[in-house]
N, C-alpha and C positions, 0 to 999 in steps of 0.2 A: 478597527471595529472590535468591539470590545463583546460578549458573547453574555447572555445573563449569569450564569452559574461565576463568573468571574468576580463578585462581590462576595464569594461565599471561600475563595481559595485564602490561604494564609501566603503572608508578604512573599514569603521565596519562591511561591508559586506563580505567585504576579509575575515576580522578575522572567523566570520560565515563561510563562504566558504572552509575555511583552515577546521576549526576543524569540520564542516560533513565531511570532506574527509578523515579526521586520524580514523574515525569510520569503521570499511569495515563490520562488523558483530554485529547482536544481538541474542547472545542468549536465545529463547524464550523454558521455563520452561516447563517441560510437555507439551512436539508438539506433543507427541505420541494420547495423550488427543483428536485433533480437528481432527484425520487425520480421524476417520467415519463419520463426518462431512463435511469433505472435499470431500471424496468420494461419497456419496452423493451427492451432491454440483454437481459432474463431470456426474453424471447420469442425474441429473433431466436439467440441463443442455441441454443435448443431446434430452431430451423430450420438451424441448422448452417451457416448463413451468415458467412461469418470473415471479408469483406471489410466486412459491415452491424458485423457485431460489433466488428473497430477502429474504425469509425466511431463508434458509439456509444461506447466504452471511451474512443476520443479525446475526445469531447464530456462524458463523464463528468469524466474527470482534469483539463481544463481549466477546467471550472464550478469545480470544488475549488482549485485552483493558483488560482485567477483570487480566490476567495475568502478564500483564504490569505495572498493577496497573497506569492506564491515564484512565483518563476520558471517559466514552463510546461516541462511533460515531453513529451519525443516519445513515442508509445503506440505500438507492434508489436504485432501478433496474429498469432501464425506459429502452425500443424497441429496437429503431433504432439509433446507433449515429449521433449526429449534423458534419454536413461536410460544407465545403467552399472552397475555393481555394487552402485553407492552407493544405487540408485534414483532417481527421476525427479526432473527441474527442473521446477517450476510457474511458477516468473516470475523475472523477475531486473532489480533495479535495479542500473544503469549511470551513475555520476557523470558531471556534465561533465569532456571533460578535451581540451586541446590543440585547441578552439573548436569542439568537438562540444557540440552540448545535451544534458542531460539525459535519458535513458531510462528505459523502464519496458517491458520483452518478458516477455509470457505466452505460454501456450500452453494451446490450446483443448481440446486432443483427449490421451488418455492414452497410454504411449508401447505398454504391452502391451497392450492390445484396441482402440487406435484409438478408444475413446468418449468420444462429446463428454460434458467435464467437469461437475457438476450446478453449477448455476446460484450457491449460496452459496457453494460452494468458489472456484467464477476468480472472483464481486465481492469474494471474501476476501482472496484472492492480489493481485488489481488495489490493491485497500486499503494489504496488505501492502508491497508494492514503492514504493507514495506516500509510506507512512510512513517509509520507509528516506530516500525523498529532504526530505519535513516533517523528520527529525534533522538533516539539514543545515542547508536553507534557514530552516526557521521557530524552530525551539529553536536554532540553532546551536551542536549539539553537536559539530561535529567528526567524529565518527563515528558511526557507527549499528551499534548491537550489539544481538542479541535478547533483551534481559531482559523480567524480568514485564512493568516499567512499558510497554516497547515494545508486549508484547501485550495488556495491557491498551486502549493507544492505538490499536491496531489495531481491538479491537471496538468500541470506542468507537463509532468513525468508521462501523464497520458497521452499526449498530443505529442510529443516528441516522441514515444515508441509506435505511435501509431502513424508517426511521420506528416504530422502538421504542421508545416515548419513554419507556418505563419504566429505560431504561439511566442508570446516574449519568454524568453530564457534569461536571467539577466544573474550575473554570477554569486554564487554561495561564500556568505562571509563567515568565519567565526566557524569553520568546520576542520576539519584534520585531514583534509586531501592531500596528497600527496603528488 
């Protein structure tokens, strides 16, 4: 499936575009590993705790990077999301750049009613924002654009840490695993 804004990329971006889409899956090694991490994650959550909450999203993202063998991400947990017309930012990956590490900033709480976010939506977004930096570091794709295969890879990840094993897994080609 091909996305509109894809008539508007230049040829090398296509090629990018093509091959995150032939990815639908990664299978991530020992998921059984983060899932009381996760759980966790999904209580202290509900207790509105945002400094436990980076804590644990830190400790999540790093089990994953660590098992990925990519580079660790630095994890931000900040309030309220920033909103405008366009509506609300849920998280936002941030390349290395100029000998800053890697980031990954969510946002706990919604920017119109201030309620904290339900618990699969920010593990989703947390996911999402990994996966932007997994295009880089693990498929080295150069860029990271949102096709199916992207969100496909996205739930992948999700259903496997959240331990649903009934998700298809089906193996990652064309990445640097070791």
């Amino acid at each position: 499936m091909v996305y509109a804004y894809y008539s508007h990329l230049t040829e090398a971006q296509k090629r990018i575009y093509r091959r995150s889409d032939r990815v639908t899956s990664l299978p991530f090694p020992e998921a059984e590993s983060v899932r009381e991490t996760v759980m966790a994650l999904a209580e202290t959550l509900r207790r509105e705790d945002r400094a436990e909450v980076e804590a644990l999203a830190r400790r999540l993202i790093g089990a994953m990077t660590a098992r990925f063998r990519v580079t660790p991400l630095q994890v931000a947990i900040l309030e309220v999301r920033p909103s405008s017309h366009w509506g609300e930012l849920h998280g936002l990956y941030t390349p290395a750049e100029r000998g800053k590490p890697p980031r990954v900033t969510l946002w706990m709480r919604t920017a119109k009613r201030r309620q904290v976010v339900k618990f699969k939506t920010f593990l989703r977004t947390l996911i999402h924002e990994l996966c932007h930096h997994l295009d880089y570091e693990l498929l080295r794709l150069g860029d990271s654009f949102h096709t199916e295969g992207f969100y496909k890879r996205e739930s992948s990840l999700l259903h496997q840490v959240l331990g649903d094993e009934t998700a298809p897994v089906a193996p990652v080609t064309g990445s640097r695993r070791a």
